[in-house]
N, C-alpha and C positions, 0 to 999 in steps of 0.2 A: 169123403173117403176117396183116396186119388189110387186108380188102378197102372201100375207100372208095368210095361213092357218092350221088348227089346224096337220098338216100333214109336214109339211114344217116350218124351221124356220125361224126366221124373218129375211129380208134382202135377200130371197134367193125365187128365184123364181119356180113356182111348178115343173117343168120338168126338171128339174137341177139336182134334187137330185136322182130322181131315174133309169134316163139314163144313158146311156156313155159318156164318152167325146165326144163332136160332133167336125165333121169340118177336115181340115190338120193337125190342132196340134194334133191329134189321130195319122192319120197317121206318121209324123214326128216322133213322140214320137218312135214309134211303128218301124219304120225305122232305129232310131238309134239305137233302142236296139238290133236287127236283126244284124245289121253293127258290134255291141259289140262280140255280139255271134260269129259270121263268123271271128271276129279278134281273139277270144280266141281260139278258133278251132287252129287258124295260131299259134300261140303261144304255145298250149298246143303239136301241132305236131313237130315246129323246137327246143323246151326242150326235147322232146318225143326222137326227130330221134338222136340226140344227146348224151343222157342219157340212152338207151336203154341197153348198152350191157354190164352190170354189169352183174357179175358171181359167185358165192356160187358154191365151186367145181364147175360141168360141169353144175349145173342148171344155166340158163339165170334169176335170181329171178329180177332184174330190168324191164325185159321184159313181165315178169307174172304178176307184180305189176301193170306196167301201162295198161294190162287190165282192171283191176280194176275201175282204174282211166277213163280210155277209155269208160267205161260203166255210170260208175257214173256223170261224168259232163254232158254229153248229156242228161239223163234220167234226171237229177235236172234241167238242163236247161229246158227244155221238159215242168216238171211238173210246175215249176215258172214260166213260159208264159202261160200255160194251153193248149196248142198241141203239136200235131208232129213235125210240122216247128220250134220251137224254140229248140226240139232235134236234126232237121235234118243239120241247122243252123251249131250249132259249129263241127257235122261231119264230115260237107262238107269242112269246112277249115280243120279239120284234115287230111280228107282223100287229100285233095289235096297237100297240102304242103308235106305229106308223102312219096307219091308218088313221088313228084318233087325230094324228096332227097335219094330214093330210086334207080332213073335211075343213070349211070355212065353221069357225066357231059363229057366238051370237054377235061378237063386236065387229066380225068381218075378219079375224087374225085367222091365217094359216103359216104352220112353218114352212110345208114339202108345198111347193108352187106347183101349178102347171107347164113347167118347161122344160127344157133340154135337160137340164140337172135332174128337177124333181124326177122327173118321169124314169131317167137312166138310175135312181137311187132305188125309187118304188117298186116299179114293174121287174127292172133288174133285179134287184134284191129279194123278189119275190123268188123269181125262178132261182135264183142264188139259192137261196134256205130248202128249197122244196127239191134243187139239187143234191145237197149235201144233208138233208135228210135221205132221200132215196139210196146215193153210193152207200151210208153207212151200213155196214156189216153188226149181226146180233153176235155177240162172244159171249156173252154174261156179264155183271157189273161186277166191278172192282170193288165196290164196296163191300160187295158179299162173298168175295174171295178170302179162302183161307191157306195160308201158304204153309207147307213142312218146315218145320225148324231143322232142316237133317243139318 
């Protein structure tokens, strides 16, 4: 039974329109897209540990670049979900996965070396993420935004 009024349009019942999604399927929603984020993190670190150690003369400028990048996906992610957690989110897959290929495995393989590169990638990109976690601003997630049809 759909209640109509000059506020609401027709077929749509009054507290529909101006709340959030109710129920699991917020959470769900909201879940997978956390899940998204934490897989891009994983991605963006095993291209990262990979691709770092481009060289311009003795500068590491692949390594400085992906500060860049280090900073800006987090903070965009951040501000597209509307808090922290959705910056903190693809971090944490960065930082972790980095880390992973940062230690010397059992056969002696590491990707992220000990030098000018590795270190401006790691250390750098640390403070990168844990920057653009901090600047980000809490608004609310967009996911659970419900907008007026007026």
């Amino acid at each position: 039974m759909t209640q109509e009024t000059e506020e609401t349009p027709p077929g749509v019942e009054a507290g529909a329109v101006s709340g959030a999604v109710p129920g699991p399927v917020a959470g769900a929603v909201a879940g997978a897209a956390y899940g998204m984020l934490f897989l891009l993190g994983l991605v963006l670190g095993v291209v990262g540990g990979f691709q770092h150690a481009w060289y311009l003369g003795g500068l590491p400028i692949a390594a400085i670049a992906w500060l860049a990048v280090l900073f800006a996906l987090p903070y965009a992610m951040g501000r597209m979900m509307g808090g922290k957690l959705g910056a903190f989110v693809p971090a944490a897959g960065w930082l972790l996965i980095s880390f992973v290929l940062a230690t010397p495995q059992r056969a002696g393989d590491l990707a992220i070396a000990g030098n000018s590169a590795g270190y401006w990638y790691l250390y750098g990109g640390v403070v990168a993420v844990a920057a653009a976690v901090a600047v980000t601003r809490s608004t609310g997630s967009w996911l659970l935004r419900s907008y007026d049809r007026a």
